[in-house]
Biotite code that builds the C-alpha atoms (Angstrom):
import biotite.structure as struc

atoms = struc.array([
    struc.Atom([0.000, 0.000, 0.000], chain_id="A", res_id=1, res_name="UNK", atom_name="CA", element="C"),
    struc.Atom([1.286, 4.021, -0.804], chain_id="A", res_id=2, res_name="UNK", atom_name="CA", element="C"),
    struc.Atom([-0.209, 5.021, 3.331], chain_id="A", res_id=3, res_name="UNK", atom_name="CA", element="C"),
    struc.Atom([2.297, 5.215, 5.876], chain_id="A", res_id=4, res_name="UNK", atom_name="CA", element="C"),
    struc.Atom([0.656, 2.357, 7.532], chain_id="A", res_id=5, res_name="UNK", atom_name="CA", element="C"),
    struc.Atom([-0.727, -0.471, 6.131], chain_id="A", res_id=6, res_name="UNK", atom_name="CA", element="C"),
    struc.Atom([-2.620, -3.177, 8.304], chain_id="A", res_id=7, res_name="UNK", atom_name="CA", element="C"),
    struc.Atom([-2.442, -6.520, 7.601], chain_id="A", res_id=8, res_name="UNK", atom_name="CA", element="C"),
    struc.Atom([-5.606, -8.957, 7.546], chain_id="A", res_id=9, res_name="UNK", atom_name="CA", element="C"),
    struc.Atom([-7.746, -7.088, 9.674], chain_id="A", res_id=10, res_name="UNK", atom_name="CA", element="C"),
    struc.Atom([-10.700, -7.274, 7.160], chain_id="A", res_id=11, res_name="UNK", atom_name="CA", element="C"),
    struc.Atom([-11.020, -10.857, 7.585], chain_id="A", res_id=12, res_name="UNK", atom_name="CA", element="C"),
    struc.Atom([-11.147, -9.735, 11.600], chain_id="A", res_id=13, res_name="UNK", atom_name="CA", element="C"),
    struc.Atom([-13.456, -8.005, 10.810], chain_id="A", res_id=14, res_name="UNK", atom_name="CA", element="C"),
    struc.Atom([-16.159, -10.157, 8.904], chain_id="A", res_id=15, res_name="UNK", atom_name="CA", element="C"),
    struc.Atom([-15.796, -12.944, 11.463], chain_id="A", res_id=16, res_name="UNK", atom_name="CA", element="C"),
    struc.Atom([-17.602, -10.491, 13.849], chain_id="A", res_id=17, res_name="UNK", atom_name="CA", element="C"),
    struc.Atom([-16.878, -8.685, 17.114], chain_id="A", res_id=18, res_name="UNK", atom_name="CA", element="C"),
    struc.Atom([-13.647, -10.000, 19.505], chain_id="A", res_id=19, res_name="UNK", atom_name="CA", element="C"),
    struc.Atom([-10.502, -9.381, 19.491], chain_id="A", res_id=20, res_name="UNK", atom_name="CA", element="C"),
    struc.Atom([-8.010, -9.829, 16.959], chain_id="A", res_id=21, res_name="UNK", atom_name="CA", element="C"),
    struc.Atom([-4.605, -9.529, 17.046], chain_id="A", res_id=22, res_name="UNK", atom_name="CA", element="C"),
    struc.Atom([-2.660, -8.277, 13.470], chain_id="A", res_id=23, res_name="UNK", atom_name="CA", element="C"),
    struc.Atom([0.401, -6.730, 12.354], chain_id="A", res_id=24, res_name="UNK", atom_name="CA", element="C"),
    struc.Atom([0.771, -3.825, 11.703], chain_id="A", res_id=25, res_name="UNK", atom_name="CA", element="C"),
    struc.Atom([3.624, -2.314, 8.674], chain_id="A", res_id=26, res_name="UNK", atom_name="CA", element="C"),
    struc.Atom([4.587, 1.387, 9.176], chain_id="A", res_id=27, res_name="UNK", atom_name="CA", element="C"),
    struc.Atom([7.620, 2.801, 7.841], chain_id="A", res_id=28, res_name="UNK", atom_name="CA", element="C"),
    struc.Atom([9.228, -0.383, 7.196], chain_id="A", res_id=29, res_name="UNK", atom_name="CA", element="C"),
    struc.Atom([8.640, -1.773, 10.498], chain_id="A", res_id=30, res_name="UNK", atom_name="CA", element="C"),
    struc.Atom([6.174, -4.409, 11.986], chain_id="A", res_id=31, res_name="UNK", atom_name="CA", element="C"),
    struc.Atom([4.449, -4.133, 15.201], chain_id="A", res_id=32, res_name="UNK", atom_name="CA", element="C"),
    struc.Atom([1.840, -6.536, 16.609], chain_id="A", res_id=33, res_name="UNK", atom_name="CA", element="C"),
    struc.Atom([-1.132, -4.744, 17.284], chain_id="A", res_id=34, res_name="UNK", atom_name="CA", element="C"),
    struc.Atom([-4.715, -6.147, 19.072], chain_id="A", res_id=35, res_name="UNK", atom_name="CA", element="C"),
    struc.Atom([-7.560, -4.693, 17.059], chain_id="A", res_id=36, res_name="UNK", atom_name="CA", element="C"),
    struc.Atom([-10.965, -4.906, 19.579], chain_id="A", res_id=37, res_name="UNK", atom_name="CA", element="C"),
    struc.Atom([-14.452, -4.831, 17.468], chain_id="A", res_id=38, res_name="UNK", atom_name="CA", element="C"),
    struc.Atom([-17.047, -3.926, 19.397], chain_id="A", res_id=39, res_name="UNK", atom_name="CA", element="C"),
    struc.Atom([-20.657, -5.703, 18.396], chain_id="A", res_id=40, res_name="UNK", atom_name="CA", element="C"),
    struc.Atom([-22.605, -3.657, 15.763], chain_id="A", res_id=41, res_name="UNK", atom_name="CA", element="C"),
    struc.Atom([-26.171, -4.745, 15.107], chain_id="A", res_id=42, res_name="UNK", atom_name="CA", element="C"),
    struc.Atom([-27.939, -3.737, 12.055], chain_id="A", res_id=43, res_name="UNK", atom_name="CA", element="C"),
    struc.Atom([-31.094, -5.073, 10.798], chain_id="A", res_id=44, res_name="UNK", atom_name="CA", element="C"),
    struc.Atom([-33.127, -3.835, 7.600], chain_id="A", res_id=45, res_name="UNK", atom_name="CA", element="C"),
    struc.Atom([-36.568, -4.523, 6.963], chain_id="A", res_id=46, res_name="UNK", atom_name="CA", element="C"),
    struc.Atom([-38.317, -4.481, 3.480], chain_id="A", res_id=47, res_name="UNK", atom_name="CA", element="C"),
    struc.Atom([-41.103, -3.251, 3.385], chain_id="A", res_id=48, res_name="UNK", atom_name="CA", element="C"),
    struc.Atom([-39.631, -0.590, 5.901], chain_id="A", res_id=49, res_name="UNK", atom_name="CA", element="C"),
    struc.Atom([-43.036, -0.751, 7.853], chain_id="A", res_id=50, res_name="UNK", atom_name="CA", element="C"),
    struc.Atom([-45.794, -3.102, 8.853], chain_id="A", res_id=51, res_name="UNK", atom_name="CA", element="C"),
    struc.Atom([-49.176, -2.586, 7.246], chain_id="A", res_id=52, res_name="UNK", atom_name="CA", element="C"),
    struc.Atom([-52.100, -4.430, 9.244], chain_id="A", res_id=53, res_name="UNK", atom_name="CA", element="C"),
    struc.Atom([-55.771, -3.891, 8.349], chain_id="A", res_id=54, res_name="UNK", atom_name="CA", element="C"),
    struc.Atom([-58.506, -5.294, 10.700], chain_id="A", res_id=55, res_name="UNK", atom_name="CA", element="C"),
    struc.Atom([-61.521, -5.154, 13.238], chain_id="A", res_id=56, res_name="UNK", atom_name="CA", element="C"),
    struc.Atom([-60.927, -3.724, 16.736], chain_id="A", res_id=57, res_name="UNK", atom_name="CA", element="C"),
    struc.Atom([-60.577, -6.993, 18.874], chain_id="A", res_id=58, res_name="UNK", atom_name="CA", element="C"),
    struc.Atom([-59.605, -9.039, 15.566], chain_id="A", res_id=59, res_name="UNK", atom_name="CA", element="C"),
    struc.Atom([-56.702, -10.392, 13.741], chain_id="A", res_id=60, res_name="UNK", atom_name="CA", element="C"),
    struc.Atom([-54.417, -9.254, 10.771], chain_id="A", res_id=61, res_name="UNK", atom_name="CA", element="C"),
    struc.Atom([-51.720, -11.086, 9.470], chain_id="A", res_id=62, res_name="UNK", atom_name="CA", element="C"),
    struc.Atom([-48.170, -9.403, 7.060], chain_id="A", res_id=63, res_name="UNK", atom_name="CA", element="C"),
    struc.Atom([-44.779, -10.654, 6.332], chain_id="A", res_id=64, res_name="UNK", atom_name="CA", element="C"),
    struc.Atom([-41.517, -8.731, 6.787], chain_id="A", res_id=65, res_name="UNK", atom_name="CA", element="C"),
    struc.Atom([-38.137, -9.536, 5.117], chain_id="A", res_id=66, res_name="UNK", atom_name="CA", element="C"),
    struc.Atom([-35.378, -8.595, 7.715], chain_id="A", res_id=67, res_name="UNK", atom_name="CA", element="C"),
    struc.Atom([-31.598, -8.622, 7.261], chain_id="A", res_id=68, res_name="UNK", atom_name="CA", element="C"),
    struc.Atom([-28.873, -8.703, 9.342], chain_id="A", res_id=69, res_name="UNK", atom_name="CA", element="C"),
    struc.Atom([-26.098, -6.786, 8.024], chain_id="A", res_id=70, res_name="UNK", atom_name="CA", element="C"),
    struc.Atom([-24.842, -5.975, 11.212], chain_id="A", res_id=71, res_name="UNK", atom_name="CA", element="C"),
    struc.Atom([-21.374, -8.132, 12.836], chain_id="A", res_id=72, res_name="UNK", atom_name="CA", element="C"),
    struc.Atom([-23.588, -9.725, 15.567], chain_id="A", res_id=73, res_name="UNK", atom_name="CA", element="C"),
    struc.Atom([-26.041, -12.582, 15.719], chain_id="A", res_id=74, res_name="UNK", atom_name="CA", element="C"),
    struc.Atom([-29.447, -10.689, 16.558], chain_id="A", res_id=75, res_name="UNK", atom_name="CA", element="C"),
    struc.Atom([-32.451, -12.594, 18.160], chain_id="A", res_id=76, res_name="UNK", atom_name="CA", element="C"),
    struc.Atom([-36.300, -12.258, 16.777], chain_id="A", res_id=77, res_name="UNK", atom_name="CA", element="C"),
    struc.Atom([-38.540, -12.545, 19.195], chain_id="A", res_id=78, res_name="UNK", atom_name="CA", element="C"),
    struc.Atom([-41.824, -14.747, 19.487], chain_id="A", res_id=79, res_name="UNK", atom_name="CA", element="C"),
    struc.Atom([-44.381, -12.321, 21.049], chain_id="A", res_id=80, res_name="UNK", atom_name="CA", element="C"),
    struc.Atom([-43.715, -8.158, 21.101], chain_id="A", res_id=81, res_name="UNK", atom_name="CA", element="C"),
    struc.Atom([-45.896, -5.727, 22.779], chain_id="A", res_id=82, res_name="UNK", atom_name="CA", element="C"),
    struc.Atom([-46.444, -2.158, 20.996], chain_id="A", res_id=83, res_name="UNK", atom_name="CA", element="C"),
    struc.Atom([-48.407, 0.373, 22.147], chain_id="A", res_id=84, res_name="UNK", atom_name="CA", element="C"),
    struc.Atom([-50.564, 1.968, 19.474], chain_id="A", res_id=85, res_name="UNK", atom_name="CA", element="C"),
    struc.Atom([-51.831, 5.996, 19.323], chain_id="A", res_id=86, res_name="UNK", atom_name="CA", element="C"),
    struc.Atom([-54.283, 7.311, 17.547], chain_id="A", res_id=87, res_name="UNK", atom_name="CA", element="C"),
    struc.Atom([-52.959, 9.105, 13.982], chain_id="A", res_id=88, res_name="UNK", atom_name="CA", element="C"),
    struc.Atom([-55.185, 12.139, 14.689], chain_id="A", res_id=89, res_name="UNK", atom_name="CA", element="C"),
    struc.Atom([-54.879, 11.817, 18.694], chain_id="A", res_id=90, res_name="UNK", atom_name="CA", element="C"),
    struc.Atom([-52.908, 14.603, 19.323], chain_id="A", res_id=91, res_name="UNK", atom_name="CA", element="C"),
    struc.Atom([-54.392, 17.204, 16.907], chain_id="A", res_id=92, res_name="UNK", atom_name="CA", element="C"),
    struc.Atom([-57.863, 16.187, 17.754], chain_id="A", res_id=93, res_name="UNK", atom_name="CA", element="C"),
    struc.Atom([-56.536, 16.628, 21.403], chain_id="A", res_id=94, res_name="UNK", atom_name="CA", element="C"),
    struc.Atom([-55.598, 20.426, 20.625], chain_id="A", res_id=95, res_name="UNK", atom_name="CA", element="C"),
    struc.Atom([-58.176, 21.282, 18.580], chain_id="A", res_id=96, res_name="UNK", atom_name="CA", element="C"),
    struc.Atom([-61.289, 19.681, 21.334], chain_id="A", res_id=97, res_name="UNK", atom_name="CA", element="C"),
    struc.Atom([-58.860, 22.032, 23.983], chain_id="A", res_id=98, res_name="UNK", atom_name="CA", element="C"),
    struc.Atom([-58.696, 25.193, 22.048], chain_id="A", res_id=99, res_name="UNK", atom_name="CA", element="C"),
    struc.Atom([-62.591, 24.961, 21.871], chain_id="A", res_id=100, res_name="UNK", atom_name="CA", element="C"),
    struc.Atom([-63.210, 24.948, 25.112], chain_id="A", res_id=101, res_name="UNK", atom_name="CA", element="C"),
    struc.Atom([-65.374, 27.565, 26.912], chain_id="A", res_id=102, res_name="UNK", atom_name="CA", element="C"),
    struc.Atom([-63.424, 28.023, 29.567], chain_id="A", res_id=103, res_name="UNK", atom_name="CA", element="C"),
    struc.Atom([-59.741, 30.170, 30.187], chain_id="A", res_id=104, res_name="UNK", atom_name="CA", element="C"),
    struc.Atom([-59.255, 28.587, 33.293], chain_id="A", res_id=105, res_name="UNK", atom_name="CA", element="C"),
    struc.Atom([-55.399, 27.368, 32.510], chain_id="A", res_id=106, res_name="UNK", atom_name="CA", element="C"),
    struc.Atom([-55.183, 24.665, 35.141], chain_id="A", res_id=107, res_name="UNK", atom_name="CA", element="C"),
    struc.Atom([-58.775, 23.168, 33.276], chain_id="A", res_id=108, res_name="UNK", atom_name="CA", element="C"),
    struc.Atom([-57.550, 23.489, 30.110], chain_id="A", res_id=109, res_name="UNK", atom_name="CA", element="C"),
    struc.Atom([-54.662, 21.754, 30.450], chain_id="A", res_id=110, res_name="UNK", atom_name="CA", element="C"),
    struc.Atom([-56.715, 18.643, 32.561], chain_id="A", res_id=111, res_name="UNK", atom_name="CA", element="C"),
    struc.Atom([-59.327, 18.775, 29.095], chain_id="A", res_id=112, res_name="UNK", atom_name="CA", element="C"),
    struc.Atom([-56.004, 18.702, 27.006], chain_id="A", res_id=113, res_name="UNK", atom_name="CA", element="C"),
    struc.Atom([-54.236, 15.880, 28.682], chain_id="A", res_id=114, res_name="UNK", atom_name="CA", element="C"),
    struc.Atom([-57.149, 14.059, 29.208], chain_id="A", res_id=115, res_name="UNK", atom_name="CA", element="C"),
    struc.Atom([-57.539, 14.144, 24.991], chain_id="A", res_id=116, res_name="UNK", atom_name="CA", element="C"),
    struc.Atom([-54.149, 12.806, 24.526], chain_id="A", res_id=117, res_name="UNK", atom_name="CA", element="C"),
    struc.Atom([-54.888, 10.033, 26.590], chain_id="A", res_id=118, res_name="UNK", atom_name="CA", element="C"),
    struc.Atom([-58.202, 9.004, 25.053], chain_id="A", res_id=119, res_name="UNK", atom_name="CA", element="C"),
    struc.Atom([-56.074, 8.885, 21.818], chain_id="A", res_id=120, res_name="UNK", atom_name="CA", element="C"),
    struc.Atom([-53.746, 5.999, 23.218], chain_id="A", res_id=121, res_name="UNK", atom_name="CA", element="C"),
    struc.Atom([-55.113, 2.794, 21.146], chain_id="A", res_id=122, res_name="UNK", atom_name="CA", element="C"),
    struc.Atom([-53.705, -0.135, 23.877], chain_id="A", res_id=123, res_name="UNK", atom_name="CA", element="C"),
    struc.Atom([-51.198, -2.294, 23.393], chain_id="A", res_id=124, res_name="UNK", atom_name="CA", element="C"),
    struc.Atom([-51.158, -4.117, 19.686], chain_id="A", res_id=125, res_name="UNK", atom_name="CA", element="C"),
    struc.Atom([-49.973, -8.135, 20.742], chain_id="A", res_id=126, res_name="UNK", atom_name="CA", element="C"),
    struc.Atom([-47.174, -9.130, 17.540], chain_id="A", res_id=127, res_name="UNK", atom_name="CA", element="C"),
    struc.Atom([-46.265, -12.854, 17.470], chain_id="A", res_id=128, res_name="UNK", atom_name="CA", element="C"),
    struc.Atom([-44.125, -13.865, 15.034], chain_id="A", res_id=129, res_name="UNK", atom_name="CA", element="C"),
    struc.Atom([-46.026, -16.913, 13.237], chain_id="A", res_id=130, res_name="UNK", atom_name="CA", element="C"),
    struc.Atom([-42.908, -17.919, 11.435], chain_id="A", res_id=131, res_name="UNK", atom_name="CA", element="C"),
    struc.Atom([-39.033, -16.861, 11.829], chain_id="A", res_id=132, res_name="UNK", atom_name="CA", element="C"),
    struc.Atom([-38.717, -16.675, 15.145], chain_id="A", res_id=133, res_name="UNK", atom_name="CA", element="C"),
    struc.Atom([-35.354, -17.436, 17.073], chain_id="A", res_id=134, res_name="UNK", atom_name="CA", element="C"),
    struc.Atom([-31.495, -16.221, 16.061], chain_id="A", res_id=135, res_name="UNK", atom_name="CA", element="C"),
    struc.Atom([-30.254, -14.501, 12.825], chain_id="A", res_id=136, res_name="UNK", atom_name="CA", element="C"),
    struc.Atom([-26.994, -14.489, 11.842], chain_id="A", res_id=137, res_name="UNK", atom_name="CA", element="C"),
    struc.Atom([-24.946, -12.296, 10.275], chain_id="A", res_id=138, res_name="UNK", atom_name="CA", element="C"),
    struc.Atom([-25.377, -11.737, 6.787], chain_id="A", res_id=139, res_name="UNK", atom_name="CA", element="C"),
    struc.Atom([-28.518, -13.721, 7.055], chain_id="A", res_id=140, res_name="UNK", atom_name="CA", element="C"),
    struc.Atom([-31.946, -12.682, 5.375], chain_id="A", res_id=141, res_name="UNK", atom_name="CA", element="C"),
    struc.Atom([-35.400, -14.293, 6.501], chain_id="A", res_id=142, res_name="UNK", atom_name="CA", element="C"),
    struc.Atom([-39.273, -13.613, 5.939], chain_id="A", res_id=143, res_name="UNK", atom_name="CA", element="C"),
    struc.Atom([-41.200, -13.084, 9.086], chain_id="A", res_id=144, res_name="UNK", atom_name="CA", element="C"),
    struc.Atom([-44.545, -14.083, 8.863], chain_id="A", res_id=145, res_name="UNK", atom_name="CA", element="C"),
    struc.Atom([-46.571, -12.482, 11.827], chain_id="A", res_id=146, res_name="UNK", atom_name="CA", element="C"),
    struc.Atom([-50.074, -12.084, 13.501], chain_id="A", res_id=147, res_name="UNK", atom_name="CA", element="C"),
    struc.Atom([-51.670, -9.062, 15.070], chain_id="A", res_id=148, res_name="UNK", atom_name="CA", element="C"),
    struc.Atom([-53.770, -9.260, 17.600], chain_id="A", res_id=149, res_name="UNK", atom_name="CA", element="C"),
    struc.Atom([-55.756, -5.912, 17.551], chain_id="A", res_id=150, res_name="UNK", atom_name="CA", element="C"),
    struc.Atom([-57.111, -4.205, 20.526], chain_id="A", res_id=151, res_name="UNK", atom_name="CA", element="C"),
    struc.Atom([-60.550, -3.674, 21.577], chain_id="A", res_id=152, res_name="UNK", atom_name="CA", element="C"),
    struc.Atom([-60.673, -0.444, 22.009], chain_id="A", res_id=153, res_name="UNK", atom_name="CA", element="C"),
    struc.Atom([-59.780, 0.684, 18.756], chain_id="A", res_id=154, res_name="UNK", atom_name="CA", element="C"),
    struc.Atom([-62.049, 2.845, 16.837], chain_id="A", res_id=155, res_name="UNK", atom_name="CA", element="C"),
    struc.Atom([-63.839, 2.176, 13.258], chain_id="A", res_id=156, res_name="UNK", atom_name="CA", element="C"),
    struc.Atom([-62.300, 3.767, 10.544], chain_id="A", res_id=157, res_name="UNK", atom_name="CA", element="C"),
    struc.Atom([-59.694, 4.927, 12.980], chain_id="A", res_id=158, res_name="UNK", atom_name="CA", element="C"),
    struc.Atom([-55.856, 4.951, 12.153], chain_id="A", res_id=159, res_name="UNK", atom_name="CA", element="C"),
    struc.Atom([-53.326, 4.143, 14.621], chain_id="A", res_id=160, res_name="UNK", atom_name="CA", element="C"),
    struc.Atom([-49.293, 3.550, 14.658], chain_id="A", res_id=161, res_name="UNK", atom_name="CA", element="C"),
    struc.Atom([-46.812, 2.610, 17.058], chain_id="A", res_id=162, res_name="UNK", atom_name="CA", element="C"),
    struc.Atom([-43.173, 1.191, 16.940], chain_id="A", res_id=163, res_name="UNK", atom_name="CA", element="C"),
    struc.Atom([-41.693, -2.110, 17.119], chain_id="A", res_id=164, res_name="UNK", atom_name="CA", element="C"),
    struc.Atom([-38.319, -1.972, 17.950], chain_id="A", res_id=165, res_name="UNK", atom_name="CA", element="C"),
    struc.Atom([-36.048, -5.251, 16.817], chain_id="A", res_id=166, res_name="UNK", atom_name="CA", element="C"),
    struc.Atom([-32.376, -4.832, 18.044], chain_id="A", res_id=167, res_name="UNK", atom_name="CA", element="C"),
    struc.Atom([-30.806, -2.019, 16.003], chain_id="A", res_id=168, res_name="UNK", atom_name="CA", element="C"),
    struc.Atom([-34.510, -1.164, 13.863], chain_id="A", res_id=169, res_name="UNK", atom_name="CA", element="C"),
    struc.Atom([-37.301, 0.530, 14.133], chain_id="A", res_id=170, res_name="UNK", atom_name="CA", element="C"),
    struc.Atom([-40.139, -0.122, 12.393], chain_id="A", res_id=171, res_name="UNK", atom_name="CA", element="C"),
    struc.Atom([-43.084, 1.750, 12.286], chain_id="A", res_id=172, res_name="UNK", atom_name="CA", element="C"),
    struc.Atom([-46.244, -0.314, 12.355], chain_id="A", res_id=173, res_name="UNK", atom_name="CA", element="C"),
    struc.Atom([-49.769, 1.566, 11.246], chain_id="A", res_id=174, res_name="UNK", atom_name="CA", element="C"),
    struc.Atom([-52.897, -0.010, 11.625], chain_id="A", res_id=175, res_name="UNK", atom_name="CA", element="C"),
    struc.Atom([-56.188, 0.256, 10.030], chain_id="A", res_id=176, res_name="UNK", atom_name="CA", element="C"),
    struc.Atom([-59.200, -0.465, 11.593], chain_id="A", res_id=177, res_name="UNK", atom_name="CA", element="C"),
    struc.Atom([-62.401, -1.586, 9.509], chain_id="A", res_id=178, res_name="UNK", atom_name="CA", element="C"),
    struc.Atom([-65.837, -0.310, 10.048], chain_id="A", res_id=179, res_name="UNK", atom_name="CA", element="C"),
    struc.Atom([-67.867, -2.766, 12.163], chain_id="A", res_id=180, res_name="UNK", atom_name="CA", element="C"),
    struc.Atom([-71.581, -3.462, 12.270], chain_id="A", res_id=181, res_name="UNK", atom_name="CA", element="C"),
    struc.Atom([-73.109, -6.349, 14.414], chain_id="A", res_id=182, res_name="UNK", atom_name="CA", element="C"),
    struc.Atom([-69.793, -7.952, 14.442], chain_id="A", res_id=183, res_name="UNK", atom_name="CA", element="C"),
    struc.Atom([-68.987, -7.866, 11.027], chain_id="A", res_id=184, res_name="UNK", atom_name="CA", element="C"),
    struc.Atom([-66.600, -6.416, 8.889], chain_id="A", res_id=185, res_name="UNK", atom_name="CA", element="C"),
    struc.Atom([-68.433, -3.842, 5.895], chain_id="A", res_id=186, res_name="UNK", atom_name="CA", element="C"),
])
C-alpha cells in the first residue's frame, strides 16, 4: 500500500464479527503486533420498511416482513412483542377539542387537554411472530410471517401507529381499523 501504515488482515477480523483480533501492523518499514478490539454492531433492515395491518378492533391481521442482518452480531427475533398503538389524529384532535373549550381557566384546560391525549392511546397491539422466530446471523436474510392481535378499544375507521423496535430497527407499524356493524366487517 502508498499510506504510511498499512494493516495486515484485519478485514477478515473483521467479517468474522466482534472479539478481538490480534494483526500486524507495517509502518515505515517496520512491523508491530497490534490487538484490534471490534465492538458488536447490530444492524437489521426490513423491506417493506413498515408493517401494514388492516382489521376489526378486537380481531386479527396477518403481514410478512423480510429482515436482514447486516450488522457483525447474531441478533435474536422474538416470538411475542408488545407495541403500544396511538391514535394518527390523537394529538391534533386533542388540541383542537382544547382550544374549543369555553373556559380560560389554565389549570382546566390543560386537565381537558391531557385528558384528549390520553383518550387517543389505542392499547397495546400483541405481535407474534407466526414464522421466523429465534437467532439470525450475520449476513442472514429471513421472511417473518406475523399475527396481530388488535385491541378492543380501537375505533372504526380509525388509524393508529406505534413502533416495534427489533435490536438495532425501528419499524413503524400503522394499523387500520375496519368499520364494524353487528360484528362484522363492511
Amino acid at each position: 500500500m502508498s499510506s504510511c501504515c498499512a494493516p495486515r488482515r484485519p478485514t477478515e477480523a473483521v467479517r468474522r464479527g466482534f472479539g478481538t483480533y490480534h494483526a500486524t501492523l507495517e509502518a515505515a518499514g517496520h512491523e508491530h503486533p497490534i490487538t484490534v478490539q471490534v465492538t458488536p454492531a447490530p444492524l437489521l433492515s426490513a423491506e417493506p420498511a413498515g408493517l401494514r395491518f388492516t382489521g376489526p378492533a378486537g380481531g386479527e391481521a396477518t403481514s410478512h416482513l423480510a429482515l436482514v442482518n447486516r450488522g457483525n452480531t447474531v441478533v435474536t427475533v422474538p416470538a411475542h412483542a408488545m407495541i403500544g398503538l396511538y391514535d394518527d389524529d390523537g394529538i391534533e384532535m386533542a388540541f383542537a377539542d382544547t382550544y374549543r373549550q369555553p373556559q380560560d381557566d389554565p389549570a382546566k384546560l390543560v386537565g381537558h387537554l391531557l385528558q384528549r391525549l390520553r383518550e387517543g392511546h389505542g392499547g397495546m397491539l400483541r405481535l407474534d411472530v407466526v414464522d421466523g422466530a429465534g437467532e439470525l446471523a450475520q449476513g442472514a436474510a429471513r421472511v417473518l410471517s406475523l399475527r396481530a392481535r388488535l385491541p378492543e378499544q380501537l375505533q372504526a375507521r380509525h388509524g393508529y401507529h406505534g413502533v416495534w423496535t427489533l435490536d438495532s430497527l425501528n419499524c413503524l407499524v400503522e394499523i387500520s381499523v375496519d368499520r364494524q356493524r353487528g360484528g362484522a366487517v363492511q
